[in-house]
N, C-alpha and C positions, 0 to 999 in steps of 0.2 A: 504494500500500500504506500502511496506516494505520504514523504511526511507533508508535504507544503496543502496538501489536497484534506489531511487530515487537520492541521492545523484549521483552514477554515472551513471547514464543518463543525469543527467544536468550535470554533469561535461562534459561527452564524446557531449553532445550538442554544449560546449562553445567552443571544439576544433575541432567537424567533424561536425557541424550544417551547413557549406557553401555549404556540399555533397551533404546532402541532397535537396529532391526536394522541395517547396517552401511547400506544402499540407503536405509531413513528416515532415518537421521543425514546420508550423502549430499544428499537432494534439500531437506529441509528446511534443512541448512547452505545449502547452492548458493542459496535462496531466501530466506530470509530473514538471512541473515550476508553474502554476499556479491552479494546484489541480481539475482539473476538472475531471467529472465522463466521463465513455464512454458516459451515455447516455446523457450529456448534451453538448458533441461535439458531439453528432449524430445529434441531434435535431436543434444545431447551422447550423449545415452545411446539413443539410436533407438529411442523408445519415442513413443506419440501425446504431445499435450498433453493429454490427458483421462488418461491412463492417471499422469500425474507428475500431475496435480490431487488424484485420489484419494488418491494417497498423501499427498500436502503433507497435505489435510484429516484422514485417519484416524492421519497422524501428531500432527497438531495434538489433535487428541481424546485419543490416548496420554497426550500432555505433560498437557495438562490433567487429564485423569484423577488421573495418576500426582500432579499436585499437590494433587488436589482428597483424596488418600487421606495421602500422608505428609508434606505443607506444608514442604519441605524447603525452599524458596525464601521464603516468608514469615517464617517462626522465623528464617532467616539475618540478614534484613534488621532483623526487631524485636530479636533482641540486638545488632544492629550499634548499634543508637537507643540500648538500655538501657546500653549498654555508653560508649559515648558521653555520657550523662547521667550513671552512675557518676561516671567517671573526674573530669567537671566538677567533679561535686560534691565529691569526693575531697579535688582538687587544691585547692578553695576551704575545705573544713572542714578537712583537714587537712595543709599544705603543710607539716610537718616529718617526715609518718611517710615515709621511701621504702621502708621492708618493705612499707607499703601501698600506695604508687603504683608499686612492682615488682609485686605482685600486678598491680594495674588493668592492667598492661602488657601481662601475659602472659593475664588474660582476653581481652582483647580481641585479642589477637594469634593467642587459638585459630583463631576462623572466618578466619582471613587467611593459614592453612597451605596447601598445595597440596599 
């Protein structure tokens, strides 16, 4: 399994996984987060290896989809960057304000809430 293909699947899991249905969230976890083969979530759940392939894939087309429509995973990462170059910048022009490097704290602290 390719790692780059695995990474974002689990990535696109951590922000459209609620989409999905509880069985895609299922087999696509079991496969790509915990490394399992088809044939050993077919066997878990007594269903062929073709019937858990289809899913993995029409689940994989969901994620994607659903990323390709509301980029919730992309924007996360680009303010992660912008927010990170702020702050730099912040701390270097201006190392005496702390009302502004509390600001910088608490933006960057948004996306890192659960």
């Amino acid at each position: 399994m390719e790692i780059q293909k695995t990474n974002e699947m689990n990535t696109l899991l951590i922000f459209y996984g609620d989409l999905l249905t509880e069985k895609q969230r299922v087999y696509i976890e079991l496969y790509y987060a915990e490394d399992f083969s088809l044939g050993e979530i077919a066997e878990h759940f007594d269903v062929s290896r073709q019937a858990v392939y289809d899913n993995i894939r029409r689940t994989e087309k969901s994620l994607l989809k659903y990323e390709n429509h509301l980029h919730l995973a992309r924007d996360y990462y680009a303010r992660g960057a912008v927010g990170e170059k702020m702050a730099s910048y912040v701390a270097k022009k201006y190392p005496n304000d702390t009302q502004l490097a509390d600001y910088m704290k608490q933006f960057i602290a948004i996306d890192n809430r659960d």
